[in-house]
N, CA, C and O atoms as a DFTB+ gen file, in Angstrom:
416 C
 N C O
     1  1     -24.224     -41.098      68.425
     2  2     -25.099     -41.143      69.585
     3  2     -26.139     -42.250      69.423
     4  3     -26.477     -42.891      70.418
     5  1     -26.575     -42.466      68.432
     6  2     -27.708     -43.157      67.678
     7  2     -27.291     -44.828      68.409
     8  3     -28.108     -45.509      69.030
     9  1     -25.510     -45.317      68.080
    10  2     -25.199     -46.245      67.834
    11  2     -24.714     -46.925      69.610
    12  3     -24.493     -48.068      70.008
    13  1     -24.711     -45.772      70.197
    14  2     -24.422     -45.655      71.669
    15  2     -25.613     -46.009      72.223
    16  3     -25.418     -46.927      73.020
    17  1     -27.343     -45.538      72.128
    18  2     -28.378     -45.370      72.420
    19  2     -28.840     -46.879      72.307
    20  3     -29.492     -47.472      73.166
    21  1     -28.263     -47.561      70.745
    22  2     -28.792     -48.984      70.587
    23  2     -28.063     -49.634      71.701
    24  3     -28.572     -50.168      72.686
    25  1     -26.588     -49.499      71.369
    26  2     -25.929     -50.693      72.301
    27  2     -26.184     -50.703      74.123
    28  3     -26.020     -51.451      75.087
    29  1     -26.584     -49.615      73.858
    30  2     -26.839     -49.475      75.658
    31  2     -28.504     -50.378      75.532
    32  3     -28.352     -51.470      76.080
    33  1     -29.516     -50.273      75.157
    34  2     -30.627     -50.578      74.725
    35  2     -30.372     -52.646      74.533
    36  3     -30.783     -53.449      75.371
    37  1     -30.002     -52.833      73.897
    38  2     -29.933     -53.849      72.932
    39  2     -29.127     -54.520      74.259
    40  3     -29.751     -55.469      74.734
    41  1     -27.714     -54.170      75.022
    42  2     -27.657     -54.637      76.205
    43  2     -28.627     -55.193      77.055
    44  3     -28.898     -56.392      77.116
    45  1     -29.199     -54.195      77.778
    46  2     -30.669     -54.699      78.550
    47  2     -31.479     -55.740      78.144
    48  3     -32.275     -56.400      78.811
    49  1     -31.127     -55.829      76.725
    50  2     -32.489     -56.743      76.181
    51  2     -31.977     -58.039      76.160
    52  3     -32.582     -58.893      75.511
    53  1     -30.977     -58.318      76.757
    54  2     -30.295     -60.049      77.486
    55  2     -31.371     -60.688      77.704
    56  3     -31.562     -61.840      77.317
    57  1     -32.167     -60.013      78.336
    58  2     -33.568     -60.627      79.670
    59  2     -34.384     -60.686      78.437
    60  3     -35.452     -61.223      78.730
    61  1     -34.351     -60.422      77.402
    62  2     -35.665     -60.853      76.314
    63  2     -35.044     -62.105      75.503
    64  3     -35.583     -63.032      74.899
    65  1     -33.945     -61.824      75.690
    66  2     -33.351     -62.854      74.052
    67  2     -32.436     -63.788      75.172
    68  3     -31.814     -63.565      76.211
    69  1     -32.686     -64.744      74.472
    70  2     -32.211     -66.118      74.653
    71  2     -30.774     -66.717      73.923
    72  3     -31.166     -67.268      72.895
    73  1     -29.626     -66.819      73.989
    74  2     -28.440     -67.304      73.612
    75  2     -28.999     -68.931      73.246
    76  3     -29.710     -69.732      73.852
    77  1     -28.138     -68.948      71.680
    78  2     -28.009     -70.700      71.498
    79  2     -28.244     -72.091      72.912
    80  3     -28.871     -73.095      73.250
    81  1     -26.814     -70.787      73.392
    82  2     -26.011     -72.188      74.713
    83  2     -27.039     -72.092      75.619
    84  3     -27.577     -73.082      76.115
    85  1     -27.341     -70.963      75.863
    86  2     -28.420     -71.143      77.482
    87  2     -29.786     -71.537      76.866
    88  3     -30.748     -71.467      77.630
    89  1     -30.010     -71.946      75.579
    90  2     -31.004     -72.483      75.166
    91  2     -31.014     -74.116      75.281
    92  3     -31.967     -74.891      75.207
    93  1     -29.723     -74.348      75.471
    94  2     -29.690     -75.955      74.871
    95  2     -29.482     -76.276      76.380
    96  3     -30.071     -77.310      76.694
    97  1     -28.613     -75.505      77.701
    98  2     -29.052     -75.523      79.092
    99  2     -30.144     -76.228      79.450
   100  3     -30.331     -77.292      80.040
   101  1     -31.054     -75.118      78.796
   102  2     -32.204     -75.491      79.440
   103  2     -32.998     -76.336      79.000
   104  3     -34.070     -76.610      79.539
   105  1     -32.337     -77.111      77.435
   106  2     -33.172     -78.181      77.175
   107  2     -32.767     -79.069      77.619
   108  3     -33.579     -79.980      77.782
   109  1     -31.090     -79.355      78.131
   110  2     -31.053     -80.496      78.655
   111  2     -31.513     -80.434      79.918
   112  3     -32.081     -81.477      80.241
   113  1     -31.483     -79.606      80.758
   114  2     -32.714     -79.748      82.105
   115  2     -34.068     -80.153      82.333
   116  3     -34.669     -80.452      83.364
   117  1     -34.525     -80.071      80.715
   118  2     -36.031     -80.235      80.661
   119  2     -35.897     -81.562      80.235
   120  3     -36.712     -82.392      80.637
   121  1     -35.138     -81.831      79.605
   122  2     -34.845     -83.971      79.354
   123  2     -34.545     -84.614      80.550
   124  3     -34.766     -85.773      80.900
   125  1     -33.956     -83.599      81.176
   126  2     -33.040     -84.679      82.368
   127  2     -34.193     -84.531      83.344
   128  3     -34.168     -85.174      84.394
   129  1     -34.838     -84.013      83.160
   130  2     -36.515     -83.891      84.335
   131  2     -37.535     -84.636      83.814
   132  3     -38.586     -84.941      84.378
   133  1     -37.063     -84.999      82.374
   134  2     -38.360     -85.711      81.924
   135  2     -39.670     -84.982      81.600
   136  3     -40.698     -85.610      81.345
   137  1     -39.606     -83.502      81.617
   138  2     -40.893     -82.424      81.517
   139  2     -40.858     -82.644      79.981
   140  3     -41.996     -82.307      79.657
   141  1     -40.251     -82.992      78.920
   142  2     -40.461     -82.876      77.656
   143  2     -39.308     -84.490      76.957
   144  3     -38.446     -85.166      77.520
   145  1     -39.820     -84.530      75.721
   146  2     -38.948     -85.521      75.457
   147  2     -37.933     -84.409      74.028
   148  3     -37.951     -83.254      73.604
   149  1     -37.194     -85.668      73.781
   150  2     -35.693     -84.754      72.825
   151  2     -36.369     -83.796      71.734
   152  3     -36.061     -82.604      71.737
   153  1     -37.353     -84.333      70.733
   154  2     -38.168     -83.645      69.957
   155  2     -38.744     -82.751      70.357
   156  3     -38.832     -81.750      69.647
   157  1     -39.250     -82.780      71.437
   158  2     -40.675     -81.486      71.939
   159  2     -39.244     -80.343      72.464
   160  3     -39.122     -79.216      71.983
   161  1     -38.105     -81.028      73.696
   162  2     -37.530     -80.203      73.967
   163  2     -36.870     -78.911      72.593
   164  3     -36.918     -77.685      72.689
   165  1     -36.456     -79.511      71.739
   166  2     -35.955     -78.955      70.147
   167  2     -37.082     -77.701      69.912
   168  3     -36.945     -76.478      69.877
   169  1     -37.987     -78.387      69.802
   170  2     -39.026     -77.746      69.202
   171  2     -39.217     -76.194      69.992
   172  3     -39.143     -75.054      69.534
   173  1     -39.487     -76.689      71.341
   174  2     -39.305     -75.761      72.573
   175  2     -38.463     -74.509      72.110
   176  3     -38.725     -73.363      71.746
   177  1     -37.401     -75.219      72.284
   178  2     -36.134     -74.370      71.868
   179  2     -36.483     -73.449      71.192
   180  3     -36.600     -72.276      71.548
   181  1     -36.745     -74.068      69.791
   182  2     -36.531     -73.335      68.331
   183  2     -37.444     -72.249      68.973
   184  3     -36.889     -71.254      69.438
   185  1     -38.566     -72.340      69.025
   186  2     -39.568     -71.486      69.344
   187  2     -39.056     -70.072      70.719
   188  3     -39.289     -68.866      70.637
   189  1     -38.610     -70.532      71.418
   190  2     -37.514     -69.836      72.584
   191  2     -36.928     -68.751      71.970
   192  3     -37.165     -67.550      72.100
   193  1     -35.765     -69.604      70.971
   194  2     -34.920     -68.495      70.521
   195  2     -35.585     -67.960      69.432
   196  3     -35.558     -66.756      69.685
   197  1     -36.239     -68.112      68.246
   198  2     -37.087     -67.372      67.896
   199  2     -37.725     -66.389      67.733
   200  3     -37.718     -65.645      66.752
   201  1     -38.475     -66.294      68.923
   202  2     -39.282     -65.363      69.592
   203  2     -38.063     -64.535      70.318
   204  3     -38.332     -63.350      70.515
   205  1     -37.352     -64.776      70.553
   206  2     -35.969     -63.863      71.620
   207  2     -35.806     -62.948      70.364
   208  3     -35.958     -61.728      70.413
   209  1     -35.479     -63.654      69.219
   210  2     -35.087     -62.877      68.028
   211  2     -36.005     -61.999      67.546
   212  3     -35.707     -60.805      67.528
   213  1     -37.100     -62.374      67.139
   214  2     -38.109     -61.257      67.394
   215  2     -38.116     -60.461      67.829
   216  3     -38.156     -59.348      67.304
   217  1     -38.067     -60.796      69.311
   218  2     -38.113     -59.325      70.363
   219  2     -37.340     -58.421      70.099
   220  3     -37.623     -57.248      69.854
   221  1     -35.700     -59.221      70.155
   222  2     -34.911     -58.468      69.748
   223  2     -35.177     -57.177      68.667
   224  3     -35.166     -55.961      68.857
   225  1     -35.433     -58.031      67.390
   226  2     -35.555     -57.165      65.835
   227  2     -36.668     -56.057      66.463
   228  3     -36.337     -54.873      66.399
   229  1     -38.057     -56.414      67.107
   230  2     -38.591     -55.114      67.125
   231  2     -38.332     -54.240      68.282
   232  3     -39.033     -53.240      68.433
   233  1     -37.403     -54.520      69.104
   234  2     -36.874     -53.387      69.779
   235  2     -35.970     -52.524      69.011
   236  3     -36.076     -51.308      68.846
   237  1     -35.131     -53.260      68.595
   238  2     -33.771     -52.870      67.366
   239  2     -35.239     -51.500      66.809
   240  3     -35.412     -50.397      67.328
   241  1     -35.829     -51.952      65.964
   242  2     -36.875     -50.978      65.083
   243  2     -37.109     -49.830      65.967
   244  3     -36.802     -48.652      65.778
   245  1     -37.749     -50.414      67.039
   246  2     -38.517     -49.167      68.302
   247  2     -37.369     -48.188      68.481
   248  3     -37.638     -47.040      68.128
   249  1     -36.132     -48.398      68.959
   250  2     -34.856     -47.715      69.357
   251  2     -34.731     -46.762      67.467
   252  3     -35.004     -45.561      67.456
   253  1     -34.524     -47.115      66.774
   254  2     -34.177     -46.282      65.744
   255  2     -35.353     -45.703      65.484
   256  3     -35.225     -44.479      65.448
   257  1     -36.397     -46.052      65.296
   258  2     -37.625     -45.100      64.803
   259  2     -37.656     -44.075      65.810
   260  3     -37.979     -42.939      65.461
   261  1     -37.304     -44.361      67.271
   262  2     -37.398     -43.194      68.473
   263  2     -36.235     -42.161      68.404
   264  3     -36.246     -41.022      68.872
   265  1     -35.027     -42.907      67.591
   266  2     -33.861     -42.310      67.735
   267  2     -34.162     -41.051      66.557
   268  3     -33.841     -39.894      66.828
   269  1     -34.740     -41.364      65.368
   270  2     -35.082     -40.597      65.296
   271  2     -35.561     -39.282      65.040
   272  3     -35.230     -38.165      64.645
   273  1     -36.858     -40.228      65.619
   274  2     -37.710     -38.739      66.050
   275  2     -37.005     -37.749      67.433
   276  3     -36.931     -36.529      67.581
   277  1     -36.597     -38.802      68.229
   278  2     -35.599     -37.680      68.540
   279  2     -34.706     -36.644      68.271
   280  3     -34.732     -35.468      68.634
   281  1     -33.968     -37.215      67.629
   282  2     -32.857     -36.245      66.369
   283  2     -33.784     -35.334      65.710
   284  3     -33.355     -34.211      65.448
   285  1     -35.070     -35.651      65.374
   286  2     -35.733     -34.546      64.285
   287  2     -35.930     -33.606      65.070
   288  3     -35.563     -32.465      64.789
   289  1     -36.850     -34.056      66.763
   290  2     -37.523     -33.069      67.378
   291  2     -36.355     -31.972      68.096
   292  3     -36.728     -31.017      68.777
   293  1     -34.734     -32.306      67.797
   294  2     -34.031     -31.649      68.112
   295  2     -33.300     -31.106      67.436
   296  3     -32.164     -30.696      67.672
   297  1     -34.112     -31.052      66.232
   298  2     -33.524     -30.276      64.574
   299  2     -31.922     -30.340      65.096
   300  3     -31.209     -29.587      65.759
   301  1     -31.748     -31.598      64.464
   302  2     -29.927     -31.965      64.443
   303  2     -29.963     -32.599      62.999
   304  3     -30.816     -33.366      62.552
   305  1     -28.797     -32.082      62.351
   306  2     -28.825     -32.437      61.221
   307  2     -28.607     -33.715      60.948
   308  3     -27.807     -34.232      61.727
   309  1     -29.048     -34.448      60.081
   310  2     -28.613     -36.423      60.072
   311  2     -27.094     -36.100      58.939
   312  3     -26.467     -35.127      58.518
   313  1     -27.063     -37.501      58.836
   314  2     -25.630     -37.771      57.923
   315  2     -26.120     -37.192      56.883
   316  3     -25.488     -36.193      56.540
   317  1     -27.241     -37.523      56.100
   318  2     -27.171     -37.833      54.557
   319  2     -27.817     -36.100      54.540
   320  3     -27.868     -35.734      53.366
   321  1     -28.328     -34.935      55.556
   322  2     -28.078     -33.933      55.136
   323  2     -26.760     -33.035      55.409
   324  3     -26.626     -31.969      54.808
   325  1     -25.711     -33.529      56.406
   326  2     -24.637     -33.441      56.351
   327  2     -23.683     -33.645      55.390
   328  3     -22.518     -33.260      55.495
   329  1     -24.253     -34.386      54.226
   330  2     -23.039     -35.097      53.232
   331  2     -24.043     -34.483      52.093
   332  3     -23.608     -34.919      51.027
   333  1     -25.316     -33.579      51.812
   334  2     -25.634     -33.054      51.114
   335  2     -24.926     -31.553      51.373
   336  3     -24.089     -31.366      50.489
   337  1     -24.973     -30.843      51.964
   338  2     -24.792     -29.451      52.486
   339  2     -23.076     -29.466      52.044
   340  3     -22.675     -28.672      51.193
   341  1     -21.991     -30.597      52.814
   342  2     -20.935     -30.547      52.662
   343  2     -20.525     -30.661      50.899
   344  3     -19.633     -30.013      50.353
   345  1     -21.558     -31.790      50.144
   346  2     -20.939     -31.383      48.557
   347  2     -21.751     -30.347      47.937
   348  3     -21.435     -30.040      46.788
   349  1     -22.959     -29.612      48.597
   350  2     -22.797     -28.119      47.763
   351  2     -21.959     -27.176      47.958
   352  3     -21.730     -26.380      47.047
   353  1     -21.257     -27.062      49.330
   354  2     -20.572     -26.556      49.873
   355  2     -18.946     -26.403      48.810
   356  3     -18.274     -25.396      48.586
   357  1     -18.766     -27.682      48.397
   358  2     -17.842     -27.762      47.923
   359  2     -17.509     -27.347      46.700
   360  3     -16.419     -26.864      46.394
   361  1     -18.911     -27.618      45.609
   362  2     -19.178     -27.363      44.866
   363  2     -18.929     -25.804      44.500
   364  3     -18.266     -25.301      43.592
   365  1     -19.606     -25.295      45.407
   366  2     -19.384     -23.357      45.490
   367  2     -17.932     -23.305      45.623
   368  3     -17.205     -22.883      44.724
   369  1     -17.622     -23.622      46.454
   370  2     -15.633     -23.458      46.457
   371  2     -14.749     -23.567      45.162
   372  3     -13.769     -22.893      44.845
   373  1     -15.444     -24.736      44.419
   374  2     -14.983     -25.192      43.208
   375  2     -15.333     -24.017      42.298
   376  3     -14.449     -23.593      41.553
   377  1     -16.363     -23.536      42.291
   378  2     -17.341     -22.265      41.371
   379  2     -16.504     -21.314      41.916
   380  3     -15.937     -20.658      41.043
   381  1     -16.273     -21.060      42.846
   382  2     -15.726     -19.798      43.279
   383  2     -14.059     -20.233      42.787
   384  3     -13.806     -19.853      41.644
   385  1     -13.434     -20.636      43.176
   386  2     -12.063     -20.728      42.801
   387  2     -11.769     -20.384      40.954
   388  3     -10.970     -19.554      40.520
   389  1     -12.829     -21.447      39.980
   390  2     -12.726     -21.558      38.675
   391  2     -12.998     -19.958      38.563
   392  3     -12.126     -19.510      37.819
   393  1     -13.846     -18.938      38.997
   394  2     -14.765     -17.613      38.782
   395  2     -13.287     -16.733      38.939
   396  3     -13.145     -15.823      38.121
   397  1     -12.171     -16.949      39.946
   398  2     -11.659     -16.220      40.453
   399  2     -10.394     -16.299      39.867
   400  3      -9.522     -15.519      40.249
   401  1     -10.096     -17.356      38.748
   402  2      -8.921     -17.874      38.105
   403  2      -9.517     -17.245      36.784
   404  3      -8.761     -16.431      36.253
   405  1     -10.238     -17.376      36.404
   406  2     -11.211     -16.551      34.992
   407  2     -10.488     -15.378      34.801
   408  3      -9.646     -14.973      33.999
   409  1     -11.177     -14.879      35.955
   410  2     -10.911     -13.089      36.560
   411  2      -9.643     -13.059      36.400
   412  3      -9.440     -12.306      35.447
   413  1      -8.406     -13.565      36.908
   414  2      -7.287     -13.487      36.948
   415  2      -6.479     -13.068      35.679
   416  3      -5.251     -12.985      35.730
C-alpha cells in the first residue's frame, strides 16, 4: 500500500520536478530569445533541475514519514514485525515438533 501511496504521490509531483529534456527545451528557448546567454542559460538549468530534485526527495520523505504514521495510527503490523512474529512462530513449531519426537 505504502508503495502504491508513493507512486500515485510522486506521479503528481511532474508539476514540481523538471525532466533533463524539458530542461534543455527551455534553455534553448531562453537562447533563442536572447533572455539569457549559453552559460547563464546552463546555470539556470542546473539550478531548475536541482531544486525539482529537492522537491522531489522531500516529498518522497513527507509521503513515507505520513505513510507511516498512518500504518501506526492503524495498528497494522509493518514487515520487520511481521518477519519477527513469523520466526518466533517458527521457532515454537521447531520446539514443539523436537518436544514431541523426545516424547515419542
Amino acid at each position: 500500500m505504502q508503495k502504491w501511496l508513493e507512486k500515485g504521490f510522486l506521479f503528481g509531483l511532474g508539476a514540481f520536478s523538471i525532466t533533463k529534456e524539458k530542461a534543455e527545451k527551455i534553455k534553448d528557448q531562453i537562447i533563442k530569445q536572447g533572455e539569457l546567454g549559453q552559460q547563464e542559460a546552463d546555470e539556470f538549468i542546473e539550478r531548475l533541475v536541482k531544486k525539482g530534485e529537492e522537491q522531489k526527495q522531500e516529498l518522497k520523505d513527507m509521503i513515507n514519514e505520513q505513510s507511516k504514521k498512518t500504518f501506526n495510527d492503524l495498528n497494522l503490523v509493518t514487515r520487520e514485525e511481521y518477519n519477527a512474529l513469523l520466526e518466533r512462530v517458527e521457532s515454537l513449531e521447531k520446539l514443539q515438533a523436537n518436544n514431541k519426537n523426545q516424547a515419542d
